[in-house]
N, C-alpha and C positions, 0 to 999 in steps of 0.2 A: 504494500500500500504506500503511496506516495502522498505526502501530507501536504494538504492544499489551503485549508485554513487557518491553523497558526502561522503561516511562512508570510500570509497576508497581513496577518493582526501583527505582526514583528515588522514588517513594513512601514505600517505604520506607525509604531511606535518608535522606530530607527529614525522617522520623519520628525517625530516630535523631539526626539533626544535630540536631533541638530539644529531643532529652531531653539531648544534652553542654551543648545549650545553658542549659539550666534548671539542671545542676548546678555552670556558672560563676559564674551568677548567684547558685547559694544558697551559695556558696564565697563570692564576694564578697562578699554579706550575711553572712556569719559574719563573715568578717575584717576584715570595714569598710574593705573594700578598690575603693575607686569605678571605679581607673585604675589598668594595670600590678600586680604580681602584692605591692610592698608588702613582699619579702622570705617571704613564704606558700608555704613548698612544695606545700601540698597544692593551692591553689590553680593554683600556675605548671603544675603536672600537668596539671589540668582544663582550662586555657586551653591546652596545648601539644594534647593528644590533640584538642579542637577545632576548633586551627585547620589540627591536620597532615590533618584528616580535610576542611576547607574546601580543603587546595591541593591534594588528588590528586582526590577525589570529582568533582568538575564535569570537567575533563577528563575523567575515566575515562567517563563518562555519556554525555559528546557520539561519545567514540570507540565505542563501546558504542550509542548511538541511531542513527548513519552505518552500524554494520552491520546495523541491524534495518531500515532506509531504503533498503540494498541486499540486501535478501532473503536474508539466511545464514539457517540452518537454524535452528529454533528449540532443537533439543539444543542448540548450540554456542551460541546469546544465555542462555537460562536456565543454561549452563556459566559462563561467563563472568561475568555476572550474579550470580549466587549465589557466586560466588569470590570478586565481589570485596564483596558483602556479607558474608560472612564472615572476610574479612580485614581488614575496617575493623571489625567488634567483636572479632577478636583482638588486632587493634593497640589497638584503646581499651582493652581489659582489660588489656593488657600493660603498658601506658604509664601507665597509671591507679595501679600497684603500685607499693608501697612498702618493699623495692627495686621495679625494674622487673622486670619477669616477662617474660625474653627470649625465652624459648617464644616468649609469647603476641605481643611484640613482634615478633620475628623473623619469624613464620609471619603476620601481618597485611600486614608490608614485603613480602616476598617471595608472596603473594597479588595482592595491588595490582598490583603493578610486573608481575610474569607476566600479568595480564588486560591492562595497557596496553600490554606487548610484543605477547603476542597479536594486541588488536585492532588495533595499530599495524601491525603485519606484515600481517594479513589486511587489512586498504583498501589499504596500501599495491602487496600483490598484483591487489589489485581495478583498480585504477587506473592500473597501468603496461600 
């Protein structure tokens, strides 16, 4: 089986890691900030939503690609899939705020973390 819908949802979320990416860099460029964030709040924002989106996303994808690799139902990948793209731009827009927009914070955390229990639970069922 050749896995045809996470390889999509990882598309796009590769699309959105280079637009946080693009707006560190013009953060940087405003602040004339080369290295580390400089004392820059708005900056340390843009490099934190970045890189919280760099430590959960690649796990989430591999766990999420293993169950499209063991034939789950395609509801349940495009579920999973679309949850947790939508909770990595609730987290980016929550964490992006100035204060922080817990909503948006909160419901990004808690998206993420529910797909990676999910999928962790379903292999783990797969497997024993």
């Amino acid at each position: 089986m050749v896995p045809h819908i996470v390889p999509g949802y990882a598309a796009l979320l590769a699309l959105f890691f280079l637009f946080l990416s693009v707006r560190v860099m013009q953060a940087r460029q405003a602040a004339a900030v080369s290295i580390g964030t400089g004392g820059n709040r708005p900056l340390e924002r843009r490099i934190r939503v970045h890189a919280n989106f760099a430590e959960y996303v690649p796990l989430a994808l591999i766990l999420l690609g293993f169950l499209e690799l063991l034939g789950h139902a395609r509801w349940y990948l495009h579920l999973l899939c679309l949850a947790l793209l939508l909770g990595r731009l609730a987290h980016a827009w929550g964490l992006s705020q100035e204060p922080d927009d817990m909503r948006g914070r909160g419901a990004g955390v808690l998206l993420t973390l529910a797909v990676m229990i999910a999928a962790s639970l379903t292999l783990l069922l797969d497997v024993l």
